[in-house]
N, C-alpha and C positions, 0 to 999 in steps of 0.2 A: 269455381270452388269456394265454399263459406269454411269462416271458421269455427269452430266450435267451443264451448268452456262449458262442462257439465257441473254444475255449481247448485247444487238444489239441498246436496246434506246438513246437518244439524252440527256437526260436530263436537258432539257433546264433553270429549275430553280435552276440548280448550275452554271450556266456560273459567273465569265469565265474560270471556271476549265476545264468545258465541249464546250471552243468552239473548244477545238484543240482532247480533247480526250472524249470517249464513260466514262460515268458513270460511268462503273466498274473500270475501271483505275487512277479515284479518289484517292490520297492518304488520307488513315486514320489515321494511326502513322507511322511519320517520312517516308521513302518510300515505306510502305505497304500499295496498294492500296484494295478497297474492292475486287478487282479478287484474290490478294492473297488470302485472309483468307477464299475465297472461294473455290481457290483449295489446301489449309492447308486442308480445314476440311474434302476432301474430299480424300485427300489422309493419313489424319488419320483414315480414315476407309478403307483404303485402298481401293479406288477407283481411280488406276492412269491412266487406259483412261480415258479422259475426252475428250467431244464435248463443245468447245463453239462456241454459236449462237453470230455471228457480224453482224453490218450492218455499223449503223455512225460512223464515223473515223473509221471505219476497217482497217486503213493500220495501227494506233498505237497499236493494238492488233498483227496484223503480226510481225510488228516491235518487242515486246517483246516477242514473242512466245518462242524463242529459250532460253530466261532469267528466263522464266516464268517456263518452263519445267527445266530447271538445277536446281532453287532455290527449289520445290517443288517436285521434282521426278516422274514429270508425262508425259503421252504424250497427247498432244492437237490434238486435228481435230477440223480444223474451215469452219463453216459452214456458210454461207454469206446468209441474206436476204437483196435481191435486195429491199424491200419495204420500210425499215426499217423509213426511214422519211417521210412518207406517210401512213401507215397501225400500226396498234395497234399490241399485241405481238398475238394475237390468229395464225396471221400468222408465226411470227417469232416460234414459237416451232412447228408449221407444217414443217417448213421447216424442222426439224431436224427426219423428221419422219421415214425416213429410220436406223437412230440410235438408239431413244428410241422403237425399235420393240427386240433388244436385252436385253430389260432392263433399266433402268434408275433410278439415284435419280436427280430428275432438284434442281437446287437451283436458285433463281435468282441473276442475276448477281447486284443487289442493296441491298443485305440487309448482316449484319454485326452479325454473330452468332457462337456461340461454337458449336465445333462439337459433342456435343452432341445432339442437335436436329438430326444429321445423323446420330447418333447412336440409335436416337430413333425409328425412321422411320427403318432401319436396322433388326430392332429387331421384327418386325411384324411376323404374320406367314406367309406362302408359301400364302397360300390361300387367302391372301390381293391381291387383283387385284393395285388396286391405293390407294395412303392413304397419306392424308395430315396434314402437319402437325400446328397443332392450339395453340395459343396463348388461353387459357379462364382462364388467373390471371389478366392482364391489364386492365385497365380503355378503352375503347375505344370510338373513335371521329367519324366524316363522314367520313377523308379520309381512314379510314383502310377499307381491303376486308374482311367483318365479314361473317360470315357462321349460320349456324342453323341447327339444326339436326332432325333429324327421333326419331319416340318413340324407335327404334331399337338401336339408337345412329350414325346412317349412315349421310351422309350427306344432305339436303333437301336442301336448299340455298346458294348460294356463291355470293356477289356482293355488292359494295360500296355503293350502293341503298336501305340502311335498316338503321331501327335506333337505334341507339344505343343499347337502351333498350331490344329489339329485339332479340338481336344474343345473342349464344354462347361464341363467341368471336373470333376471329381475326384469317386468313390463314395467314401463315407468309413467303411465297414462296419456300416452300422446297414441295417437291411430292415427294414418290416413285410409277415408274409407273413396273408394274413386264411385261414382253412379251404377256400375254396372251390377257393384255386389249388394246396393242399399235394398233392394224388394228381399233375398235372400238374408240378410243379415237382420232388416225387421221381423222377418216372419222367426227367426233362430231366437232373436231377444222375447219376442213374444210366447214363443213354446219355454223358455228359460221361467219368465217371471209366473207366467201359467203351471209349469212346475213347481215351485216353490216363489212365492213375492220376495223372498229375503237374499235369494241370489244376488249375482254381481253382474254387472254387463260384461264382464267378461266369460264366464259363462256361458254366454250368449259363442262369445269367441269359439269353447270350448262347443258348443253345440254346432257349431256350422265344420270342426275339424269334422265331429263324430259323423256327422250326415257325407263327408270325401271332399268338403270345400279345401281346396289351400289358403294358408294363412301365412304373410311371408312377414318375417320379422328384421329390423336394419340394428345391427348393433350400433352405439351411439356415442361410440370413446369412450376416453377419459374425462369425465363434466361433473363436476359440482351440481347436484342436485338434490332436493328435499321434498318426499311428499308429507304433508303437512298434516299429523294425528293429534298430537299431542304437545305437552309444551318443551318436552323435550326437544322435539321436531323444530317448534316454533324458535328456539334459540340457535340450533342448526341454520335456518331460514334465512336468522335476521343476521347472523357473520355471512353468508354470501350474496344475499342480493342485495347490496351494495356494490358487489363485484360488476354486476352484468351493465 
């Protein structure tokens, strides 16, 4: 199994952190940026291939690569979407689709978490095809992607387009995707961004429920966690990961 970090956005409402580097490259505490603590967490569970998805500033992601691999003890493979400032991510984690057919845990390359969340996702049985990991302690707003379930407890809804009341509670960007569901889940992301380029890879999510796929979801406690928009976010960020 590899790991994943889909790190290819612009992140335009942190500029001007982001007019020279991709969002993951943000620093949070002093010079760890959130790409570190996302290949910390993944090489605490010992996942040291990792794929990351670049697109904007791609060359400050090459540029660190070699620094990135020594501090963490992993190997990188970067994988470039040409869309990246033009197309939403449903593309960007197609692109990586010859990778996650081996396995995957994706994390997204904005959000700021102990790796216990990959510990929990980890821990699933064999028999989990895909399975996300959920936030249902938080308060949540419009901009999170809230989820909703099946009387089974599987997943029924995924998208920013629900209210509050409504959901579950909150995907907080981590997936384990296992080999068996990766041909089914490209061909889901493909028919997504073929529908609309501006979608979400989750979406994609939402497109494998509608077709009768299951989609199982691990709620993930009580954790301190930040995905990372804005500078609001970013001050959020930088009070806890110092913690991890």
């Amino acid at each position: 199994m590899l790991g994943m970090v889909l790190a290819a956005g612009a992140g335009r409402r942190l500029r001007p952190y982001t007019d020279t580097l991709p969002k993951a490259l943000v620093p949070v505490d002093g010079d760890t940026t959130i790409m570190d603590i996302s290949l910390r967490n993944l090489a605490a569970v010992d996942l040291r291939d990792v794929v990351v998805i670049i697109g904007y500033a791609a060359q400050a992601v090459h540029d660190r690569k070699d620094e990135l691999e020594r501090r963490h003890g992993v190997k990188l493979t970067l994988v470039h979407n040409d869309k990246a400032e033009e197309w939403n991510n449903a593309y960007s984690l197609w692109c990586a689709r010859d990778y996650f057919e081996q396995g995957a845990l994706l994390v997204n390359g904005d959000t700021v978490h102990p790796h216990s969340v990959e510990e929990t996702l980890l821990a699933a049985p064999a028999e989990t095809d895909i399975l996300l990991a959920v936030d249902d302690v938080k308060t949540l707003g419009e901009e999170e992607m809230k989820v909703t379930l099946s009387p089974e407890g599987d997943l029924r809804r995924i998208t920013k387009l629900m209210e509050p009341a409504e959901a579950y509670g909150e995907y907080i960007g981590a997936t384990l995707i296992r080999p068996g569901a990766a041909a089914r889940l490209a061909d889901a992301l493909q028919a997504t961004f073929e529908r609309d380029p501006q979608l979400y890879y989750e979406d994609g999510y939402a497109e494998m429920v509608a077709r009768g796929e299951r989609i199982a979801v691990a709620p993930i406690g009580k954790v301190e966690w930040v995905e990372v928009d804005n500078h609001e976010d970013l001050a959020k960020a930088r009070e806890i990961a110092c913690r991890y």
